[in-house]
Each structure stands twice: as structure tokens, then as C-alpha cells.
N, C-alpha and C positions, 0 to 999 in steps of 0.2 A: 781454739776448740772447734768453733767452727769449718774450716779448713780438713781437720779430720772429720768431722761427722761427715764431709760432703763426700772426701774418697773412701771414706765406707761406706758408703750410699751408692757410689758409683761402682766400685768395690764388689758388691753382691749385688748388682744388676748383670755386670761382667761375667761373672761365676754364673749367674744363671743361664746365660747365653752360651758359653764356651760349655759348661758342666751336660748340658742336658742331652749331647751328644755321649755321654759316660755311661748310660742307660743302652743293654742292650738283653737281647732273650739267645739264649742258647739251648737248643731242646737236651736235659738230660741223656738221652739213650744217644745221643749220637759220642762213637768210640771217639771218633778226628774229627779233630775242628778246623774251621780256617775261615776267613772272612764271605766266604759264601754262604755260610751258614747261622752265621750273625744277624740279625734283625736288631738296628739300631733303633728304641722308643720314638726319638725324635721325625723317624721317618712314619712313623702308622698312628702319632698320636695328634690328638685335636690341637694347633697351635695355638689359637689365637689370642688364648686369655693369658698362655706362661708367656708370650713372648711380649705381650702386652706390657706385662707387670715387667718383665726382665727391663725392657726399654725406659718404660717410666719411669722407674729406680734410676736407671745411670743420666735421663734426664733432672729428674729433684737434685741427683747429687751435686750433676754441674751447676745449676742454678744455687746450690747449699756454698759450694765452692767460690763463685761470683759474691752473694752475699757476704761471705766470710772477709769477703775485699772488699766491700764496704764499709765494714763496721769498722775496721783497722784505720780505713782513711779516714771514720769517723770519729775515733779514738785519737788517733795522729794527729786532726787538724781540731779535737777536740769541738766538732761540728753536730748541732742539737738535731740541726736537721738530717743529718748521714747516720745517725747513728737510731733516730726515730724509725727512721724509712729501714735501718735493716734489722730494728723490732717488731716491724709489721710483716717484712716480708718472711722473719723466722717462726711468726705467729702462722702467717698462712700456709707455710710450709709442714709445718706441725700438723695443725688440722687435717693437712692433704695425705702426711704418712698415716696419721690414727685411721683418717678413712680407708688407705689401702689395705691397713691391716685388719681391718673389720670386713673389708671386702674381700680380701684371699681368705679369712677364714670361712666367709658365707660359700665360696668357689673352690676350695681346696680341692675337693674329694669331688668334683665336677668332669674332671680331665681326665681322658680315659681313651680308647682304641679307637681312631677311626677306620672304618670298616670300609669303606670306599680306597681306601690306602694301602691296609693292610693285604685285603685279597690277592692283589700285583704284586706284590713283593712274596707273597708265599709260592704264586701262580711259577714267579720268574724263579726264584729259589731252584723250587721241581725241575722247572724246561732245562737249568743251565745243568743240574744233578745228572739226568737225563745224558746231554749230551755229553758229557764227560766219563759217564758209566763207565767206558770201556781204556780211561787213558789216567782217570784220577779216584786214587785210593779212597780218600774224604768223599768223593764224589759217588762212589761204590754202595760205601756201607753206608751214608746217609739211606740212599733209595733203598735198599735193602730192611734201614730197619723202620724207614717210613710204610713198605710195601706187606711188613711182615706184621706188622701195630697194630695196622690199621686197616688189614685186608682191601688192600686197594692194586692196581698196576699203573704205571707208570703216570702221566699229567691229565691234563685237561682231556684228551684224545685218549685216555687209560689206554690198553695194550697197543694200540697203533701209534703210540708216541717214540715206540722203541724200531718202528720198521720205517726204510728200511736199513736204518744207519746204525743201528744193533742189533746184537740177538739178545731174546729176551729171556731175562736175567731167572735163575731158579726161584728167586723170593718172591717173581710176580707167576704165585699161583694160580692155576686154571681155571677156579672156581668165581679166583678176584679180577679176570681180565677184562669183563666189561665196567668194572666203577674204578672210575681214575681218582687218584692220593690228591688234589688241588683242594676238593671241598672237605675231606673226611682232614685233613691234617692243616687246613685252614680252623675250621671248627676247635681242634685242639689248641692249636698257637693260641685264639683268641680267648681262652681259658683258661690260660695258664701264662702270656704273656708279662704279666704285673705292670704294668703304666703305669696303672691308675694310682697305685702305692709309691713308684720312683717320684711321681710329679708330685703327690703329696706331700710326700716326706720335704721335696726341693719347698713348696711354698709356708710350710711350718714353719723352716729355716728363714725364709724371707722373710714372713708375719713376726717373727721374733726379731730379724734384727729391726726393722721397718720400728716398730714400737719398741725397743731398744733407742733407737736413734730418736725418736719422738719423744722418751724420757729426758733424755738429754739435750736435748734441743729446750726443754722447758730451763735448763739449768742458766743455757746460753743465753735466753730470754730476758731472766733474772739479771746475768751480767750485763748484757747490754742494756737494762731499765735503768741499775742503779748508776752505770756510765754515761746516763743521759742525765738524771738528776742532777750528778756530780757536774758536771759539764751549766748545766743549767744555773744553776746554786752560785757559780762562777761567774757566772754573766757572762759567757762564749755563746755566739750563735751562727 
């Protein structure tokens, strides 16, 4: 039993690391999509407590996994001592899931946009839209319906972002050519991004199995105590 609890312990530590790339923002109005236009979570959001937690899981598990090969040889050699030592260490391991799970819920709804991160990636978005205006479709009617939203022209440099390697496009209106799209449609992404709900939702999923597997571990507990007594009762040591 043990054995499985460890690779589903290691199991969705995995899935948290691989998965959290699966998270991305696409702005409704835009007609054509393509990976320029993608803004993946994993890149604008705060890491260090999901990846924390992600690692720490697939660490417990190996150590659940190791234990699980104790107790076996404990069982096998019918050893009071091997099979002590990996009741203690399933005890301690126990305590360690119930505290993570108490701690991803105190943390859950904590993780959310970094704003140092995200601005660059909106910034480069615009610059590369920009320079493609005149060669890519996706790259066209994005600036256009970003230009048209949001009463803005062109990036960071508004109308001079388009000279003099463009002419500038009918959607960057006359009235909008001094305020460039970088802050007015940075502003929106971070409004409407959702992190904060994708990451949640991932460590709800964790805190469940996390205490999931800490029920279960208490079971394993039980088995290996009464495996000790038995063993003991016997006169094996």
C-alpha cells in the first residue's frame, strides 16, 4: 500500500509542475490566434509557494516510496526493528502531509499576477504585433482591435512605434496617437487574466489529495503496528 501512496504523492507533485504550463490568457476580441498572443500563467505568476509545494510532494513521495521498502523487508525478515522504524517514519510523514494541507489552504487564494513580469511580456507582445503589422494577418487585427478598445496607437513610443518601418494603420486614430496601447491594455490583461483562480483551483486539487493520502497513511500505520506486535508476540527481533 505504501508503494502506491508514494507514486501518488510523487504522481501530483508531477502534474503540478508539468500542468501549470496548461494555464494561459487569450484576450476574447482577438479574431486569430497563434502563440504570440498567448500569455502562458506560469510566466506572470508569483512561483514560489506552487513550485514549492509541487517539489515537496514529489519529494514525500520518494521518501513514502523508500519507506514502503522498509517495511517489506520488515515484514520479510519479520524484523521488530525495520518495521518500528518505518511506523515512525509513516507517522512523521503523515503529520508533514496534514500540515501541507493546512498550509495550501491558508495559501491557496494567495498566488496571483506578478506585475514586475507581466508588464514585459504585454510590452513585447505589442513591439513584436507592431513589427509584423504589415507581413502577419494575427498580427494585423490583434493591433487593430487592441488600437480601436482601447483608444490607444501603437507601443511604448505610441505613434512613432510605427515610423519608419510602417505606415500607420487607420485603427491608430488621430486623436489616440500621443498614448501608446503598452499601459492602457497592460491594465486590462491584469484584470481579467484569471491566475489567481487557475492556481487555486491546482492547489484545492493538491490539499485533497495531500489529505487523501494522509487518511490513508493512517490505515498503513494501523498495518504496520499490528505487523509489529505480531512479529513481537513471536519472539523475532
Amino acid at each position: 500500500m505504501e508503494q502506491i501512496l508514494g507514486i501518488a504523492i510523487v504522481g501530483i507533485g508531477v502534474w503540478l509542475v508539468v500542468d501549470k504550463d496548461s494555464g494561459q490568457f487569450v484576450d476574447e476580441f482577438v479574431k486569430e490566434t497563434s502563440d504570440d498572443f498567448i500569455i502562458n500563467y506560469s510566466r506572470v505568476a508569483e512561483p514560489s509557494f506552487y513550485e514549492t509545494l509541487s517539489y515537496l510532494l514529489i519529494a514525500f513521495g520518494a521518501v513514502v516510496v523508500i519507506i514502503a521498502f522498509l517495511g517489506y523487508c520488515g515484514a520479510m525478515r519479520e524484523s521488530q526493528v525495520l518495521l518500528g522504524a518505518c511506523f515512525c517514519c509513516l507517522f512523521i510523514i503523515f503529520g508533514a502531509l496534514v500540515g501541507i494541507g493546512i498550509w495550501v489552504y491558508i495559501e491557496k487564494d494567495d498566488i496571483d499576477v506578478d506585475e514586475t513580469r507581466l508588464k514585459p511580456v504585454v510590452r513585447e507582445m505589442i513591439d513584436d504585433a507592431i513589427k509584423k503589422y504589415e507581413t502577419d494577418d494575427a498580427s494585423r487585427d490583434f493591433m487593430d482591435q487592441v488600437q480601436l478598445k482601447f483608444d490607444c496607437c501603437g507601443g511604448s513610443r505610441a505613434v512613432l512605434d510605427y515610423s519608419p518601418m510602417t505606415s500607420i494603420p487607420d485603427s491608430c486614430k488621430l486623436m489616440n496617437r500621443a498614448t501608446g496601447c503598452v499601459d492602457p491594455y497592460y491594465e486590462h490583461v491584469k484584470s481579467h487574466i484569471g491566475v489567481k483562480q487557475f492556481f487555486s483551483d491546482k492547489m484545492t486539487i493538491a490539499m485533497a489529495v495531500a489529505l487523501g493520502v494522509a487518511g490513508a497513511l493512517i490505515v498503513a500505520m494501523i498495518f504496520t503496528l499490528i505487523l509489529c506486535c505480531a512479529v513481537r508476540r513471536s519472539g523475532s527481533y
